[in-house]
N, CA, C and O atoms as CSV, one atom per row, in Angstrom:
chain,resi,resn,atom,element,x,y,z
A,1,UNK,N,N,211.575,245.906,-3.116
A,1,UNK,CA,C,210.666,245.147,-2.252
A,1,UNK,C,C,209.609,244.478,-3.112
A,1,UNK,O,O,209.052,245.218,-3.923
A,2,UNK,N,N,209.136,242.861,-3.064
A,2,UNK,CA,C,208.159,242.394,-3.240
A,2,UNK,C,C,207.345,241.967,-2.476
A,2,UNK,O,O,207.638,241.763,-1.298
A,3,UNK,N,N,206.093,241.724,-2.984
A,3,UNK,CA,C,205.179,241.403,-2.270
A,3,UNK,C,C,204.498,240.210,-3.257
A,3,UNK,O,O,203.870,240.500,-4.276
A,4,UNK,N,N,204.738,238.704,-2.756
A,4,UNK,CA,C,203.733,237.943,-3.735
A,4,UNK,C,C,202.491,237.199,-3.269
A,4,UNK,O,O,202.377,236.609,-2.195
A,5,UNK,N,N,201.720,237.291,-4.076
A,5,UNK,CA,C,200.412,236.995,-3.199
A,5,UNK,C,C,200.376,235.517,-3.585
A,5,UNK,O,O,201.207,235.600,-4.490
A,6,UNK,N,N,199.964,233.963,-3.571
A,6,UNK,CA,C,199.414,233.514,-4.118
A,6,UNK,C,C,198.450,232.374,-3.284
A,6,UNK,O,O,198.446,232.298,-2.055
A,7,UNK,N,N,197.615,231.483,-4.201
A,7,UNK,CA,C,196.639,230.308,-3.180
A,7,UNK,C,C,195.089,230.904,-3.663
A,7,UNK,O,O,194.147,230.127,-3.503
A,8,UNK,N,N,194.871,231.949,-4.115
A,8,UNK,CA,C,193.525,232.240,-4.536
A,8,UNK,C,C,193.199,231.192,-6.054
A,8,UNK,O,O,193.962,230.509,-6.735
A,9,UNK,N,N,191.711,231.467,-6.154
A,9,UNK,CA,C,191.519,230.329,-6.974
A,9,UNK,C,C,189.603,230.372,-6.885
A,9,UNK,O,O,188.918,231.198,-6.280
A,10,UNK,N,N,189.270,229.528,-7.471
A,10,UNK,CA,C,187.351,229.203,-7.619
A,10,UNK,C,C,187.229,228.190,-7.017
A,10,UNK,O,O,187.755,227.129,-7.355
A,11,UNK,N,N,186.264,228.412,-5.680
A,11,UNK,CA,C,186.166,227.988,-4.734
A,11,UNK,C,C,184.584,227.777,-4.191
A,11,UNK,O,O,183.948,228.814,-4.003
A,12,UNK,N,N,183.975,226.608,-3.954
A,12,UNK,CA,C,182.442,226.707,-3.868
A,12,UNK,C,C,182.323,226.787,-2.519
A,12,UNK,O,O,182.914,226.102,-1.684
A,13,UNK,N,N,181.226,227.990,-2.277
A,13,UNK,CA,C,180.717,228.019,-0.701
A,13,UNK,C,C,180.700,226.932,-0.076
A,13,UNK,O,O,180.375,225.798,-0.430
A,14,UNK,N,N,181.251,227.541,1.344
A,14,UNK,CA,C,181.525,226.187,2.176
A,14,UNK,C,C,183.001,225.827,2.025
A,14,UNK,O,O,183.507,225.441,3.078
A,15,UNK,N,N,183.701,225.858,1.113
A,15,UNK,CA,C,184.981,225.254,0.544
A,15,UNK,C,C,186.225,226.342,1.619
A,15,UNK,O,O,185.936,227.344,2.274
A,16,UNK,N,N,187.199,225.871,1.508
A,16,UNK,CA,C,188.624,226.279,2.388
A,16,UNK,C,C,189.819,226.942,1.086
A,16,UNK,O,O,190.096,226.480,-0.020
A,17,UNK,N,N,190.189,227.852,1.606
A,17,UNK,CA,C,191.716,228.150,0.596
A,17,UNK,C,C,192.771,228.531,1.681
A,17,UNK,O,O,192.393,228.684,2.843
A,18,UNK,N,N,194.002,228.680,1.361
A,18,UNK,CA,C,195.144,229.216,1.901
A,18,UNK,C,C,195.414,230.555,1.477
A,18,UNK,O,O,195.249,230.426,0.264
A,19,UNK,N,N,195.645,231.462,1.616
A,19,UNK,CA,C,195.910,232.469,0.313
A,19,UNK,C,C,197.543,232.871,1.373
A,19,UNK,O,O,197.555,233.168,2.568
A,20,UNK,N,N,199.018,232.717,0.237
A,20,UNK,CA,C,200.511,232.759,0.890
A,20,UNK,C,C,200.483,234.640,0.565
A,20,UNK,O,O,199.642,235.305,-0.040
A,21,UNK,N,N,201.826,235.084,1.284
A,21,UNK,CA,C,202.365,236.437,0.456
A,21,UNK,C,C,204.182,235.897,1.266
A,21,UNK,O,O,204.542,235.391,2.329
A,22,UNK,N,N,204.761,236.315,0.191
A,22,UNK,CA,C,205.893,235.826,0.049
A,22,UNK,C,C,206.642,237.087,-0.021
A,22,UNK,O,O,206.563,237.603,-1.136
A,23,UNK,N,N,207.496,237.878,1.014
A,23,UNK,CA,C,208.079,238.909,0.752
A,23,UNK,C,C,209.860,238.893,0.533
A,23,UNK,O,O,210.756,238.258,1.090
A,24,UNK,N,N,209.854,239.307,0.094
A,24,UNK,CA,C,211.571,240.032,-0.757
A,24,UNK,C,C,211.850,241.116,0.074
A,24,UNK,O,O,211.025,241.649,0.816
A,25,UNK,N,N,213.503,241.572,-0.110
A,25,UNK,CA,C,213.779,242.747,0.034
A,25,UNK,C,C,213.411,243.874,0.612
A,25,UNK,O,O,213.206,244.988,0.130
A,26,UNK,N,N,213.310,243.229,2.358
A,26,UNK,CA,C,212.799,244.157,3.464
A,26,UNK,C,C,213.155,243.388,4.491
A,26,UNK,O,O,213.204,242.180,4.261
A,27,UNK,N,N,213.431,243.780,5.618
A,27,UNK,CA,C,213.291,242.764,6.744
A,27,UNK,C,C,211.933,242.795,7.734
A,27,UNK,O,O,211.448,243.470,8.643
A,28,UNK,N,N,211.618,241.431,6.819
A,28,UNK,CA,C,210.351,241.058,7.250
A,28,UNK,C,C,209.419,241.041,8.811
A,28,UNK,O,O,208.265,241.222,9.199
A,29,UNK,N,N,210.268,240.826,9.154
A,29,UNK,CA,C,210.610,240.705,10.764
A,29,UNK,C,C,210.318,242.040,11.734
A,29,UNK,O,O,210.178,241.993,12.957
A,30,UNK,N,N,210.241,243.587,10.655
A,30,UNK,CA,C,210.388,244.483,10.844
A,30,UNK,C,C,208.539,245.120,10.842
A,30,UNK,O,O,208.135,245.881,11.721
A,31,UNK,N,N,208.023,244.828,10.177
A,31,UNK,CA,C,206.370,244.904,9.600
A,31,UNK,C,C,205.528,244.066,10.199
A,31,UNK,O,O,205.677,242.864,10.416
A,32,UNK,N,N,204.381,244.964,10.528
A,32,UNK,CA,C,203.358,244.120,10.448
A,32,UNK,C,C,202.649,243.654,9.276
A,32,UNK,O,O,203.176,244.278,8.355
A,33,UNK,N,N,201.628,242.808,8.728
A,33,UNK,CA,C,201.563,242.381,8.063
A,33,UNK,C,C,199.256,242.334,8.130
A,33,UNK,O,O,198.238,242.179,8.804
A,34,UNK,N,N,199.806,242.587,6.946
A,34,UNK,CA,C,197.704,242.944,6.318
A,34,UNK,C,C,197.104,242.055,5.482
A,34,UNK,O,O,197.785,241.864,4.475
A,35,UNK,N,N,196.272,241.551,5.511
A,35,UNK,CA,C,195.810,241.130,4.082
A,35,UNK,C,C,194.032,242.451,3.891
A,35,UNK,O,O,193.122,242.731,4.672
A,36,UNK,N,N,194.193,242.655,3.191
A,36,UNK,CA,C,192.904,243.886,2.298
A,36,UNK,C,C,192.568,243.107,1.405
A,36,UNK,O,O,193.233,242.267,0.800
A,37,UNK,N,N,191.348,243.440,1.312
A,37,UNK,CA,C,190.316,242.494,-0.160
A,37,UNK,C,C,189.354,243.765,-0.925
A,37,UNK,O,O,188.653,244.576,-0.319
A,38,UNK,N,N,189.505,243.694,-2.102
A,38,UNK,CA,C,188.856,244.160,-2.460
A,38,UNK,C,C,187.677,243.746,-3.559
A,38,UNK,O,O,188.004,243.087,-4.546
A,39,UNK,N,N,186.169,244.188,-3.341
A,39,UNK,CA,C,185.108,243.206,-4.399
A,39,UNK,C,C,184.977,244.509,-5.610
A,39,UNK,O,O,185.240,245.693,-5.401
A,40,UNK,N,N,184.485,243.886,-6.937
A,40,UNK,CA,C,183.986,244.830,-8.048
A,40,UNK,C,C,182.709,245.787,-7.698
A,40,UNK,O,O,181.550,245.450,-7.454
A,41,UNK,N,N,183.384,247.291,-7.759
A,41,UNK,CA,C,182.660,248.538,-7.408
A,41,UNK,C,C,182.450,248.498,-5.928
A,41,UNK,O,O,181.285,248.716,-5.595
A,42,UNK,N,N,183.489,248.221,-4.741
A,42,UNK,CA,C,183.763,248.231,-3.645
A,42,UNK,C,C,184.706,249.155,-3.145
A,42,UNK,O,O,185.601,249.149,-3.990
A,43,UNK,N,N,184.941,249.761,-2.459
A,43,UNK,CA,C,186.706,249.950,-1.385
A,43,UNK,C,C,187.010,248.796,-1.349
A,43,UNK,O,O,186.326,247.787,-1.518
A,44,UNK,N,N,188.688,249.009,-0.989
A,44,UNK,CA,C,189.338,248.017,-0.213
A,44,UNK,C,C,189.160,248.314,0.822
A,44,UNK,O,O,189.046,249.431,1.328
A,45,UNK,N,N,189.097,246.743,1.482
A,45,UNK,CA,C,188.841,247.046,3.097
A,45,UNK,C,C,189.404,246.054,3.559
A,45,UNK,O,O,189.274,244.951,3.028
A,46,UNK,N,N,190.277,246.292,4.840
A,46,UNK,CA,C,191.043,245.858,5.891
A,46,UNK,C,C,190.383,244.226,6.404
A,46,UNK,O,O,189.487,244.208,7.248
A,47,UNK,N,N,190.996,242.728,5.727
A,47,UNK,CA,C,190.398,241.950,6.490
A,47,UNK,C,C,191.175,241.019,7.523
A,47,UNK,O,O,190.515,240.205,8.169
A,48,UNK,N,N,192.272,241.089,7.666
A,48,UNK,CA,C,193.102,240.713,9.003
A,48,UNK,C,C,194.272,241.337,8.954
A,48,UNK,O,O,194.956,241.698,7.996
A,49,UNK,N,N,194.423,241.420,10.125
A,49,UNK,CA,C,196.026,242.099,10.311
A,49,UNK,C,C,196.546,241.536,11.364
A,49,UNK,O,O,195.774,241.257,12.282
A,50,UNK,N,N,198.578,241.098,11.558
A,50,UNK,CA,C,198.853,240.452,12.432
A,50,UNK,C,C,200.517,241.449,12.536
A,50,UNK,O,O,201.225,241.975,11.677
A,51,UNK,N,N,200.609,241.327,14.111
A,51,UNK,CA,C,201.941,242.095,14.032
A,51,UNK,C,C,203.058,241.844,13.914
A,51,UNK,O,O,203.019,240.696,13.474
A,52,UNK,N,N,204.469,242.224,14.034
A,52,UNK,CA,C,205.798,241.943,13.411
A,52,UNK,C,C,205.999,240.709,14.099
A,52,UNK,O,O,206.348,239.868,13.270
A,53,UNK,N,N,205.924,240.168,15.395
A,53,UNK,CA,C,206.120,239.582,15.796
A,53,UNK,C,C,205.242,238.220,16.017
A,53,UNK,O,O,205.583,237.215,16.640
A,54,UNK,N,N,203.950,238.484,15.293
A,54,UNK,CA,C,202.675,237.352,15.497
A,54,UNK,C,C,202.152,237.688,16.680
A,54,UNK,O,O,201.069,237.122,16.829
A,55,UNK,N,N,202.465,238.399,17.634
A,55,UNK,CA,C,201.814,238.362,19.103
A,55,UNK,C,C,200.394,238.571,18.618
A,55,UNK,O,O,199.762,237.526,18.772
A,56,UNK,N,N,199.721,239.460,18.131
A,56,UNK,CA,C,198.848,240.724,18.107
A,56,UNK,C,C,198.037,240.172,16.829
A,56,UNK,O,O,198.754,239.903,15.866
A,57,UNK,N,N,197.054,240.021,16.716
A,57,UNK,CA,C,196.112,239.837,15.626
A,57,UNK,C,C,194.784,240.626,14.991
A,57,UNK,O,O,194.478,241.203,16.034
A,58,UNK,N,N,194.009,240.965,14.256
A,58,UNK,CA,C,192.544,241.547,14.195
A,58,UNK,C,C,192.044,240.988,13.122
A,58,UNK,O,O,192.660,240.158,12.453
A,59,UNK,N,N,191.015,241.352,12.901
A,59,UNK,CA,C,190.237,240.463,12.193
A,59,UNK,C,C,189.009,241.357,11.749
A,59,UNK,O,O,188.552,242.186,12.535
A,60,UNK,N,N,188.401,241.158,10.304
A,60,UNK,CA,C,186.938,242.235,10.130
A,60,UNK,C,C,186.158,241.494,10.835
A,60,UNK,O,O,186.457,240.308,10.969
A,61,UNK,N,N,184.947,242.034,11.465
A,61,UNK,CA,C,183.771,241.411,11.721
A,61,UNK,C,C,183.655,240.468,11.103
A,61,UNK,O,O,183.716,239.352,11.619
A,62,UNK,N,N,183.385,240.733,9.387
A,62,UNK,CA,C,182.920,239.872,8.883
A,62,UNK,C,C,183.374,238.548,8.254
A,62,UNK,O,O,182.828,237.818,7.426
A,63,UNK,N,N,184.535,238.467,8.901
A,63,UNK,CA,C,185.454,237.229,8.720
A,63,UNK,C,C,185.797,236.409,10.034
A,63,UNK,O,O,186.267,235.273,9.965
A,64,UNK,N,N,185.579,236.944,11.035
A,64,UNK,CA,C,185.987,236.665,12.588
A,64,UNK,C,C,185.171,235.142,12.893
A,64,UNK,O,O,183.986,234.840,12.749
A,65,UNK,N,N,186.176,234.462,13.304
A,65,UNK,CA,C,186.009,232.890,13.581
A,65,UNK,C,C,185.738,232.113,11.705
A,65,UNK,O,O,185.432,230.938,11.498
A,66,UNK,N,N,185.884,232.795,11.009
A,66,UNK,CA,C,186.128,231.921,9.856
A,66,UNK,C,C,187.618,232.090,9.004
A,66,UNK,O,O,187.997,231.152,8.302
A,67,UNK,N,N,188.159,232.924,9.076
A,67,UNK,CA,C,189.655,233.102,8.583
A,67,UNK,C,C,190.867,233.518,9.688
A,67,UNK,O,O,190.808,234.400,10.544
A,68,UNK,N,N,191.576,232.933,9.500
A,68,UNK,CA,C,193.372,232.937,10.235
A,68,UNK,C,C,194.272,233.355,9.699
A,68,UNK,O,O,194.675,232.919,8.620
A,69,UNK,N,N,194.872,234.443,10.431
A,69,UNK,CA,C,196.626,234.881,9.640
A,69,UNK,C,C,197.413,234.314,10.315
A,69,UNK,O,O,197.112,233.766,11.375
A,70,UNK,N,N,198.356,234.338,9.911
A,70,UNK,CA,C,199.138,233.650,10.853
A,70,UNK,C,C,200.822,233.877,9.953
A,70,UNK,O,O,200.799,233.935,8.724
A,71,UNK,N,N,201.743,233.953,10.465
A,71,UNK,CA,C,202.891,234.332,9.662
A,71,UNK,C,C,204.320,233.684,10.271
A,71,UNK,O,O,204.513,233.484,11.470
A,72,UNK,N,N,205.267,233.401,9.210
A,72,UNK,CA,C,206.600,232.663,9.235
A,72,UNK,C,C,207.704,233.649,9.269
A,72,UNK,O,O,208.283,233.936,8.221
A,73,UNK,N,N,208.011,234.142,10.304
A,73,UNK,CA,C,209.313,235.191,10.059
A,73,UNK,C,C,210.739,234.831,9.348
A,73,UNK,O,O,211.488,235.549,8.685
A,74,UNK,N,N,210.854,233.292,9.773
A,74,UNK,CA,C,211.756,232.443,9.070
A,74,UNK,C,C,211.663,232.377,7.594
A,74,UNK,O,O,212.614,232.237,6.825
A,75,UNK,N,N,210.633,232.472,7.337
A,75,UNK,CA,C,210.594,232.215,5.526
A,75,UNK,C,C,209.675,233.272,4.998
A,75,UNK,O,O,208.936,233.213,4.016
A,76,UNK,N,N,209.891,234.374,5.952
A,76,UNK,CA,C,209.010,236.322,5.043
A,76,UNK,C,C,208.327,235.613,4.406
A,76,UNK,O,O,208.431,235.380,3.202
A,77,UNK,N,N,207.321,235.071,5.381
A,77,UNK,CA,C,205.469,234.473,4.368
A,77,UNK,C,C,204.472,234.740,5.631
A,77,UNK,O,O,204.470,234.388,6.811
A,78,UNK,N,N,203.573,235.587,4.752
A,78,UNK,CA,C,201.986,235.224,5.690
A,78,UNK,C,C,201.306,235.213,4.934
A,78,UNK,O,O,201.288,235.545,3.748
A,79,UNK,N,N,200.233,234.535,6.064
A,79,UNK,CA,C,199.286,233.239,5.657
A,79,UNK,C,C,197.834,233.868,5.649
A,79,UNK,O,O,197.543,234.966,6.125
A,80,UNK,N,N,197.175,233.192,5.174
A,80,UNK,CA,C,195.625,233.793,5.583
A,80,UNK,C,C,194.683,232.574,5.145
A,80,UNK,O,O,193.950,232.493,4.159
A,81,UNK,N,N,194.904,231.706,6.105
A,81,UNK,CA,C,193.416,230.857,6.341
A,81,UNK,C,C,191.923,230.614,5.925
A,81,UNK,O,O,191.255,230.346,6.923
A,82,UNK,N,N,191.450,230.619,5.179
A,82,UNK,CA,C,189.799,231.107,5.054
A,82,UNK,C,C,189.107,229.702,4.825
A,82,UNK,O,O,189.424,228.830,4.017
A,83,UNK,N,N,188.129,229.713,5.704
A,83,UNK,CA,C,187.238,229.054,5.669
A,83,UNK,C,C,186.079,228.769,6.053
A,83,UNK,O,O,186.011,228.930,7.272
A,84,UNK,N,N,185.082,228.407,5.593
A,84,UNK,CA,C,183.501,228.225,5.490
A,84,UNK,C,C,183.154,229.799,4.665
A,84,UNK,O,O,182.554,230.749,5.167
A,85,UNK,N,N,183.753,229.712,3.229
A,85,UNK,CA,C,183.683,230.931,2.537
A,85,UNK,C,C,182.381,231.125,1.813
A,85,UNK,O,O,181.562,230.284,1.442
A,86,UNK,N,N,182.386,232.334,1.710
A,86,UNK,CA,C,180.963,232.629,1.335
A,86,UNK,C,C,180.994,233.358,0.012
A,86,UNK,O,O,181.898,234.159,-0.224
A,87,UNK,N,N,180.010,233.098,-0.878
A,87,UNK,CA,C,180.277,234.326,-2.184
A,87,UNK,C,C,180.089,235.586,-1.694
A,87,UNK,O,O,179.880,236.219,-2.728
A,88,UNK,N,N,180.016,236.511,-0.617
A,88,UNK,CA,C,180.112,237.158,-0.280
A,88,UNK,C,C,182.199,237.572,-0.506
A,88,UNK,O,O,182.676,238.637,-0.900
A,89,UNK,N,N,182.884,236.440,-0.134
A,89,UNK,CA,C,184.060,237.165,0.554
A,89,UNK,C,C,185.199,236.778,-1.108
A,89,UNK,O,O,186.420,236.625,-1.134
A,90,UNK,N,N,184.142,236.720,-2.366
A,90,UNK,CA,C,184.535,236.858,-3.627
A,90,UNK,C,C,185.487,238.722,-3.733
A,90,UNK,O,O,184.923,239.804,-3.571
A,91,UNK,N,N,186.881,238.516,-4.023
A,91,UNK,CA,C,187.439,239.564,-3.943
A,91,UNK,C,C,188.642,239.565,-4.368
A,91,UNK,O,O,189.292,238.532,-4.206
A,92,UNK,N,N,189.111,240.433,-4.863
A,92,UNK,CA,C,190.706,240.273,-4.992
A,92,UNK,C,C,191.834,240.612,-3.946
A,92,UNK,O,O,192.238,241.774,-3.898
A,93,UNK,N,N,192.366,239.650,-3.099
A,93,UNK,CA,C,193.158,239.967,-1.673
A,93,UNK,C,C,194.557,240.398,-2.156
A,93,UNK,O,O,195.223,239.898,-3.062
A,94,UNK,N,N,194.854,241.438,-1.352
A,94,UNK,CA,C,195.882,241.898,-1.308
A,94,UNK,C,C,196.612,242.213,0.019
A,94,UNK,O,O,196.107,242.877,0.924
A,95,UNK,N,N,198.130,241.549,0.051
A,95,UNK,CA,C,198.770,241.771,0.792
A,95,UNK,C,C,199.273,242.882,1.056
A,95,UNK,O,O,199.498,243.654,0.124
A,96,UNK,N,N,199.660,243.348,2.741
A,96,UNK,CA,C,200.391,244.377,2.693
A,96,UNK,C,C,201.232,244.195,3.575
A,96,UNK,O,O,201.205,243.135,4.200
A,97,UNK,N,N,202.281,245.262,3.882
A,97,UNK,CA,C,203.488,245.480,4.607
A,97,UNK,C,C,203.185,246.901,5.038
A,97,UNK,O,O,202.703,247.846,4.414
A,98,UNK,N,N,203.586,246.784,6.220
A,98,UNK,CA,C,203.324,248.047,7.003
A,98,UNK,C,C,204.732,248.686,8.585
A,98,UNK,O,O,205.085,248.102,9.609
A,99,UNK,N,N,204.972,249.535,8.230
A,99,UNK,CA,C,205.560,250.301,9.640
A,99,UNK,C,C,205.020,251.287,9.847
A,99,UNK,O,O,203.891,251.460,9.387
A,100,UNK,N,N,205.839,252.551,10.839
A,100,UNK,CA,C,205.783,254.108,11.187
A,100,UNK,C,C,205.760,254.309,9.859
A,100,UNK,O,O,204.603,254.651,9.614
A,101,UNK,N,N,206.584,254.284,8.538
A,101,UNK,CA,C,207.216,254.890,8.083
A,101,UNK,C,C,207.076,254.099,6.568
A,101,UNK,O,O,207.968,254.517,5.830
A,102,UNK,N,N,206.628,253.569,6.217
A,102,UNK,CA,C,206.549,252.716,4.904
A,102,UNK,C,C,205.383,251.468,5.003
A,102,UNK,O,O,205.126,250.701,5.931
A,103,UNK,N,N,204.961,251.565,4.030
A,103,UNK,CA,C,204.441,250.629,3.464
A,103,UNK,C,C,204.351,249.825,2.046
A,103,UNK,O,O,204.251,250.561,1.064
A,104,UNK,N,N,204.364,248.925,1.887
A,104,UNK,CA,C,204.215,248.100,0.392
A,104,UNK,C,C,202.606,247.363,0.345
A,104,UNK,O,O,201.725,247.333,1.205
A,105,UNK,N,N,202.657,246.853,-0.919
A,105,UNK,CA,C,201.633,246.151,-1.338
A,105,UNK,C,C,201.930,245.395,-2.281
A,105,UNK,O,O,202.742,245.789,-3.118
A,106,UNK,N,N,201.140,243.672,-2.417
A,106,UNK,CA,C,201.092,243.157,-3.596
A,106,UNK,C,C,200.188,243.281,-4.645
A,106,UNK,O,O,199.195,243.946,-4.350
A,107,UNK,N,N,200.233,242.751,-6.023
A,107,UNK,CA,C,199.576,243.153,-6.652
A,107,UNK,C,C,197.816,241.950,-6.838
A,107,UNK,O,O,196.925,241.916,-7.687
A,108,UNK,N,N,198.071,241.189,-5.582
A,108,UNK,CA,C,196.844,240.786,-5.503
A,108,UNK,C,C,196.319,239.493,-6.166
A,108,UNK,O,O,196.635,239.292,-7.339
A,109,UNK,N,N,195.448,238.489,-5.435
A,109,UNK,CA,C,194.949,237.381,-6.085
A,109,UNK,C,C,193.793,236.857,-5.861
A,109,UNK,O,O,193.324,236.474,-4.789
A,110,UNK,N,N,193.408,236.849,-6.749
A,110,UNK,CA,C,191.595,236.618,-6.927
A,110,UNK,C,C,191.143,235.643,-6.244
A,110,UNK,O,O,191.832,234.673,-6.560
A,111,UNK,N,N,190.255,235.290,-5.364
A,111,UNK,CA,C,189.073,234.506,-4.604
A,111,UNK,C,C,188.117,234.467,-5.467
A,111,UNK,O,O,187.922,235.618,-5.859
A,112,UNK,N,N,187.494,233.810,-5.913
A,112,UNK,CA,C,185.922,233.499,-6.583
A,112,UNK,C,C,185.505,232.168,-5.524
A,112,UNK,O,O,186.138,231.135,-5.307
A,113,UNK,N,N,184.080,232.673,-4.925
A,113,UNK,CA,C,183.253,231.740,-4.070
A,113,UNK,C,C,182.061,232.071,-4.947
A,113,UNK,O,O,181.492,233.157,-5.059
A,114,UNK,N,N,181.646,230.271,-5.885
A,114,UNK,CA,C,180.989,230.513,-6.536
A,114,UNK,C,C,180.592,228.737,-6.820
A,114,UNK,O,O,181.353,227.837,-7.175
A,115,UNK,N,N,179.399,228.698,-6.566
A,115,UNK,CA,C,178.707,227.084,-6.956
A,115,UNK,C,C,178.620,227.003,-8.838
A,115,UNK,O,O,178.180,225.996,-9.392
C-alpha cells in the first residue's frame, strides 16, 4: 500500500494550495480518508476527514470554512483544498487511510505560510 502526498509548497498568507494523496494497492473505495498536519514541537492533529463514499465530511475548528476535502474514487486521490492560509496552518500534512481494521499513512508534505 501507498500513500502519496503531494501540492505542498511556500505559500504567503492569504495565498491557496491543493495538497493531492494518490493511493496504490488497496481498494480505495473501501476507506475513509484523513488528512493530519503536523507543526515543529506539536502533535499531529486531525484536520479533515471525508468518508469512503464522500457522503460524510469533518473538519478542525480551526480550518472550517477555509479548507475542502473532497475525493476521486475513480482515480484513489484525495484532495484537500486550503485557502485564505495562515502561518499558523505551516505544517507537515499527512495523509491517511482508514477502516475497522487497518490503517495507512503517507509520508507527508510540507506547507510553509510565510511572507
Amino acid at each position: 500500500v501507498q500513500l502519496v502526498e503531494s501540492g505542498g509548497g511556500l505559500v504567503q498568507p492569504g495565498g491557496a494550495l491543493r495538497l493531492s494523496c494518490a493511493a496504490s494497492g488497496l481498494i480505495f473505495s473501501w476507506y475513509d480518508m484523513n488528512w493530519y498536519r503536523q507543526a515543529p514541537g506539536r502533535e499531529r492533529e486531525l484536520v479533515a476527514g471525508i468518508s469512503s463514499a464522500g457522503g460524510s465530511r469533518n473538519y478542525a475548528d480551526s480550518v472550517k470554512g477555509r479548507f475542502t476535502m473532497s475525493r476521486d474514487n475513480e482515480k484513489n486521490t484525495a484532495y484537500l483544498q486550503m485557502n485564505s492560509l495562515k502561518p499558523e496552518d505551516t505544517a507537515v500534512y499527512y495523509c491517511n487511510a482508514r477502516t475497522l481494521y487497518n490503517q495507512y499513512w503517507g509520508k507527508g508534505t510540507l506547507v510553509t505560510v510565510s511572507s
